[in-house]
N, CA, C and O of each residue as an XYZ file, in Angstrom:
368
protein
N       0.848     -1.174      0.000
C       0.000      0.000      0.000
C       0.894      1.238      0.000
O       2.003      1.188      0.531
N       0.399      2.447     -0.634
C       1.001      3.468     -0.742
C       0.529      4.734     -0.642
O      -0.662      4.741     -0.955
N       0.984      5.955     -0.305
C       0.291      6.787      0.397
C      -0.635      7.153     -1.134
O       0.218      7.298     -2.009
N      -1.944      7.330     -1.689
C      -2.499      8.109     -2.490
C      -3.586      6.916     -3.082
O      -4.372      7.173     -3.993
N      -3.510      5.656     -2.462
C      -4.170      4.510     -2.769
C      -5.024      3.982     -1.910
O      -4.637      3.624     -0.798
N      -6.481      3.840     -2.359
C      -7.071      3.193     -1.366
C      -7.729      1.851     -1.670
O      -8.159      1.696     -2.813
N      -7.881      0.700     -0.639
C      -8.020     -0.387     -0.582
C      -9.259     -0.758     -0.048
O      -9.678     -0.460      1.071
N      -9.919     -1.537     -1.049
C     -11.429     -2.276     -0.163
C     -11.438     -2.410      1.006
O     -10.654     -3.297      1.342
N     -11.780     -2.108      1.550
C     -12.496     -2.776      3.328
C     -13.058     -4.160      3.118
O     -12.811     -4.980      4.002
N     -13.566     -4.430      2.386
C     -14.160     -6.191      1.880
C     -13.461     -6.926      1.150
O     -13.460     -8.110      1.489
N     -12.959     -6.704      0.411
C     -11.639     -7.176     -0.448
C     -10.011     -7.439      0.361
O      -9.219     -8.381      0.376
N     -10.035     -6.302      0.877
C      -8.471     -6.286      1.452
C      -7.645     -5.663      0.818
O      -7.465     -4.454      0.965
N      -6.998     -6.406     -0.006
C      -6.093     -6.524     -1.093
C      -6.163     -5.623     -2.263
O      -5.095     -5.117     -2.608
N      -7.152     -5.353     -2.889
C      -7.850     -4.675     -4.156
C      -7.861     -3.572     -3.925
O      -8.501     -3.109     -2.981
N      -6.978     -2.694     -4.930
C      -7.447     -1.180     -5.110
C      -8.890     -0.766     -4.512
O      -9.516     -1.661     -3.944
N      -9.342      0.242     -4.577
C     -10.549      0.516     -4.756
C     -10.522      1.538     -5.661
O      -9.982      2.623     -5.445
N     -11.261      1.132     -6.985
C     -11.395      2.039     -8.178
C     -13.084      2.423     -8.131
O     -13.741      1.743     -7.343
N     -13.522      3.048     -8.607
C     -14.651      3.758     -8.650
C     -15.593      2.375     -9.429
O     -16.767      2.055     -9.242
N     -14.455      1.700    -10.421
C     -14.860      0.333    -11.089
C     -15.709     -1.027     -9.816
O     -16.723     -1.706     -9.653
N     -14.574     -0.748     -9.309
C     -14.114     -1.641     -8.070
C     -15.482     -1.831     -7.004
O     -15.796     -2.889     -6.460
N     -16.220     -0.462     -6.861
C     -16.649     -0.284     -5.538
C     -17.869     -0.254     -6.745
O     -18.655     -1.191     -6.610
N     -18.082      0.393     -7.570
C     -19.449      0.164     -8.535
C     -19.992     -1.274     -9.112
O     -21.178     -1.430     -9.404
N     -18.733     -2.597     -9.285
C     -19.010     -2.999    -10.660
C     -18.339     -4.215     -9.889
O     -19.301     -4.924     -9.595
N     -17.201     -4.815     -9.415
C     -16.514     -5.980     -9.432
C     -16.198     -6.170     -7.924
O     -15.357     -6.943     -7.466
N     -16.749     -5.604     -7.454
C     -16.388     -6.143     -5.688
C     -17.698     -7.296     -5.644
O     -18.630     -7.473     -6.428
N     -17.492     -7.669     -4.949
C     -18.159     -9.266     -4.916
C     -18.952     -8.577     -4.286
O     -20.014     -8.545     -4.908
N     -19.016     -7.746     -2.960
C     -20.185     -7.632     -2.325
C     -21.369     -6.930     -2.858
O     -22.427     -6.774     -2.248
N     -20.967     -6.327     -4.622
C     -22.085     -5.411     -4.980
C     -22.640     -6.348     -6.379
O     -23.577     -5.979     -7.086
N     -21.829     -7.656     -6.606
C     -21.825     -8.213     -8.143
C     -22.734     -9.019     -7.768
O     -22.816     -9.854     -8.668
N     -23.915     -9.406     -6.472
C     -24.636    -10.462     -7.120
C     -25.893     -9.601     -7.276
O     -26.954    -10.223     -7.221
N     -25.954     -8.323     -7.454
C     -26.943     -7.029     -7.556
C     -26.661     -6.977     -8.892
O     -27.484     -7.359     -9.724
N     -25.990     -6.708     -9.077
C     -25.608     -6.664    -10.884
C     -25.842     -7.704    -11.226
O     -26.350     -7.485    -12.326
N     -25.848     -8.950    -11.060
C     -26.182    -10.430    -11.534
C     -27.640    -10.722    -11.811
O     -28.137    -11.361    -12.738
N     -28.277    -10.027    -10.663
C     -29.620    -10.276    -10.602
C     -30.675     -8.776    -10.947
O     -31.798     -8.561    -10.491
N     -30.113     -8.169    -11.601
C     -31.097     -6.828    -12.302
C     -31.565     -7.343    -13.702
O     -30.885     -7.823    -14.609
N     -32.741     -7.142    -13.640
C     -33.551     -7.556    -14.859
C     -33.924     -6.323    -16.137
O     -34.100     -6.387    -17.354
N     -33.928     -5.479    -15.355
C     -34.638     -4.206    -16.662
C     -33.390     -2.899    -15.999
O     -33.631     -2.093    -15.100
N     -32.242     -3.024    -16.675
C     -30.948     -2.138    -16.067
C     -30.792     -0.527    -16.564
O     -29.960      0.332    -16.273
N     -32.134     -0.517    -17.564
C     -32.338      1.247    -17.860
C     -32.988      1.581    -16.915
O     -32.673      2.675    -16.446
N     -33.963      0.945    -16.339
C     -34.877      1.805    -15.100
C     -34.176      2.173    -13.716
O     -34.385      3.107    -12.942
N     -32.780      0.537    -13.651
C     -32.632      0.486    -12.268
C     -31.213      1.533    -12.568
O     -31.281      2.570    -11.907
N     -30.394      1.459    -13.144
C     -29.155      1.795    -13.153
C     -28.862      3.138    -11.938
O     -28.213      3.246    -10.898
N     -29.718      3.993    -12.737
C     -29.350      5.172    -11.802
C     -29.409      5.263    -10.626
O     -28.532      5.894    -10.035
N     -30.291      4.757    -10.047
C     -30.900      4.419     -8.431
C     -29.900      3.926     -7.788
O     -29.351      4.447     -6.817
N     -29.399      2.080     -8.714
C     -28.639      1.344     -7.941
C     -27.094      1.941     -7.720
O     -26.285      1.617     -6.851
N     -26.918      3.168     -9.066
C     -24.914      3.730     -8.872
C     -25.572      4.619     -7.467
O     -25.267      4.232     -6.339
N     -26.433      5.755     -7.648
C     -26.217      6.208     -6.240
C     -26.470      5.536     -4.993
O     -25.949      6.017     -3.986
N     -27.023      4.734     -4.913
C     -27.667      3.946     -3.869
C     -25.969      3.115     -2.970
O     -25.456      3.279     -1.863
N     -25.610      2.227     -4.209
C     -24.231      1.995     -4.275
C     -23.321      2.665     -3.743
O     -22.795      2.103     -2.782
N     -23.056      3.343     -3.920
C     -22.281      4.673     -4.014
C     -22.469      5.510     -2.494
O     -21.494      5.924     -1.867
N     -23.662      5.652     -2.104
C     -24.183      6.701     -0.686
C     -23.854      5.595      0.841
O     -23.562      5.801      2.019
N     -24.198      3.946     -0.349
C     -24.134      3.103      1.133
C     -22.688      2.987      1.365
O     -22.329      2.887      2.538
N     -21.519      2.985      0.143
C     -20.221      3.127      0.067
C     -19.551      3.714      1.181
O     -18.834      3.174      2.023
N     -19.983      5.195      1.023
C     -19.179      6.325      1.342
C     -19.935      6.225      2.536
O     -19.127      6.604      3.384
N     -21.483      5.817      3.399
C     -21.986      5.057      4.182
C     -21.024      4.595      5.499
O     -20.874      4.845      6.695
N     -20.416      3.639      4.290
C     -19.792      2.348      5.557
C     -18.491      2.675      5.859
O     -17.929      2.446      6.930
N     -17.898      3.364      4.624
C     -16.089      3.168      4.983
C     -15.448      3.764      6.167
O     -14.691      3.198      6.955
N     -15.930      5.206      6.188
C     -14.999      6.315      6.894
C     -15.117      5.752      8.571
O     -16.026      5.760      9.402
N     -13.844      5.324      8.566
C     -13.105      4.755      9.754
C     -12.236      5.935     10.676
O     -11.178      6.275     10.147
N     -12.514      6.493     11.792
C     -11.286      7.462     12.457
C     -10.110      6.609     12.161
O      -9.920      5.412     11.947
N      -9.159      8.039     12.255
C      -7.801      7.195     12.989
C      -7.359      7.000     13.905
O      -7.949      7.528     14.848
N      -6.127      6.182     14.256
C      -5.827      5.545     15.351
C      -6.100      6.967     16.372
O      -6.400      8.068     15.911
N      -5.893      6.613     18.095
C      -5.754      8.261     18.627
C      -4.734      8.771     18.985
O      -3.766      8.181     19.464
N      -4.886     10.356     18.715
C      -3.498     10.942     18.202
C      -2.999     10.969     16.981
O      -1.886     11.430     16.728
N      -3.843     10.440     16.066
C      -3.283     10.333     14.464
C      -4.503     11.411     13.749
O      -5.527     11.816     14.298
N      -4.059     11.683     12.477
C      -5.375     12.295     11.740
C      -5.296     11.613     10.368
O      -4.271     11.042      9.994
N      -6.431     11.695      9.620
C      -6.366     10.606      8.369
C      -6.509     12.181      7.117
O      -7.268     13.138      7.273
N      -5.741     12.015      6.221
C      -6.355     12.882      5.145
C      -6.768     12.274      4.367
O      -6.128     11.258      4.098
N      -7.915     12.521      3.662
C      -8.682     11.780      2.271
C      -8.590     12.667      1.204
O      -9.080     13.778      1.403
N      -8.001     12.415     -0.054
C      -8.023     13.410     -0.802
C      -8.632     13.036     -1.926
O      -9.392     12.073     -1.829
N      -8.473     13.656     -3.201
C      -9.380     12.676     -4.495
C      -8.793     14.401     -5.444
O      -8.597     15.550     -5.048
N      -8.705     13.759     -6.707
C      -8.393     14.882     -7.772
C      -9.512     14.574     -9.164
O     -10.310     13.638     -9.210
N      -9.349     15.431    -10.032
C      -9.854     15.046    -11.139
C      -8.976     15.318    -12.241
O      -8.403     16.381    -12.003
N      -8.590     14.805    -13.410
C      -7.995     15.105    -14.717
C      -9.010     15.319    -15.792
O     -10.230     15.419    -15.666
N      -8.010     15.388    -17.270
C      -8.951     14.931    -18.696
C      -7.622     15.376    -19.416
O      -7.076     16.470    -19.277
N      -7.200     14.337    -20.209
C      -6.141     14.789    -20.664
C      -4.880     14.444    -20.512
O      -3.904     14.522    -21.259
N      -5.096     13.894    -19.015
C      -3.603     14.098    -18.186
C      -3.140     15.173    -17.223
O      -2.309     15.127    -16.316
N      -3.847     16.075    -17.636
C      -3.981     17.410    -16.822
C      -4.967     17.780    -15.291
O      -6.191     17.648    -15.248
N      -4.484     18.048    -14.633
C      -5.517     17.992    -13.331
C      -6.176     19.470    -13.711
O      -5.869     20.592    -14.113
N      -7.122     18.790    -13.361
C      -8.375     20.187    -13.358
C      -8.917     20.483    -11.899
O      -9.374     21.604    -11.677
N      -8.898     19.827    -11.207
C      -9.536     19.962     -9.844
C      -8.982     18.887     -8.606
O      -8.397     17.850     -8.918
N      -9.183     19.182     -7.473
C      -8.693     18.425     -6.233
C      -9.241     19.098     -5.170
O      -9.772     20.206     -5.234
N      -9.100     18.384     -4.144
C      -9.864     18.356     -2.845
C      -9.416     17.402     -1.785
O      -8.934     16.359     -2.227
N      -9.473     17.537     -0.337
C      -9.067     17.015      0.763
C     -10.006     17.154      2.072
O     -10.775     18.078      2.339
N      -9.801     16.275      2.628
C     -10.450     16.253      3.994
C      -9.568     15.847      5.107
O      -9.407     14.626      5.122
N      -8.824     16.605      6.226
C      -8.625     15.870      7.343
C      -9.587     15.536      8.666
O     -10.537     16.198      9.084
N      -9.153     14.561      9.075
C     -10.060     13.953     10.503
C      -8.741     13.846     11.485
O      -7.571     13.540     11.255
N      -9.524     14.276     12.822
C      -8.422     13.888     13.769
C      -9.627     12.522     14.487
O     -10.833     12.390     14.276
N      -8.913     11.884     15.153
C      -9.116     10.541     15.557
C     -10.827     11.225     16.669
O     -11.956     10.750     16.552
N     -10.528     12.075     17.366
C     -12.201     12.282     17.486
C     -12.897     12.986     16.989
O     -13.578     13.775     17.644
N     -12.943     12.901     15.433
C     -14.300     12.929     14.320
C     -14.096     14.423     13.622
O     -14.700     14.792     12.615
N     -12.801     15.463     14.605
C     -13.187     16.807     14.132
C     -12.630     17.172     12.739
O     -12.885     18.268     12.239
């Protein structure tokens, strides 16, 4: 692991790509397995997906530590945008 990478909480091991946490993590693929009419549901199930995601993960850090979360955007290769969050271990 490396500082700018983040890793499933259910997986372990596995990146977590936007792919990852939408589409191929086991805990969201037998939802995708079992959708029958995927124009009606799609949109519902990415945010739904997605809200219970960001939901479950955010873990404090140890105490005395603070966690930063950051995330950027490109197109191109070029960054267009970025953003950060720190937490100290009680929630502030």
């Amino acid at each position: 692991m490396s500082i700018g990478q983040a890793w499933c909480d259910y997986c372990g091991d596995v990146e977590e790509t936007i792919i990852h946490a939408m589409r191929d993590c086991p805990l969201v693929m037998s939802l995708w397995l079992n959708v029958l009419r995927w124009k009606d549901f799609w949109a519902v199930a990415c945010h739904s997906l997605w809200y219970w995601h960001n939901k479950e993960t955010p873990n404090p850090p140890k105490q005395g530590w603070i966690r930063l979360n950051s995330d950027d955007a490109s197109k191109d290769g070029k960054q267009v945008g970025c953003g950060g969050v720190i937490r100290g271990s009680d929630g502030e």
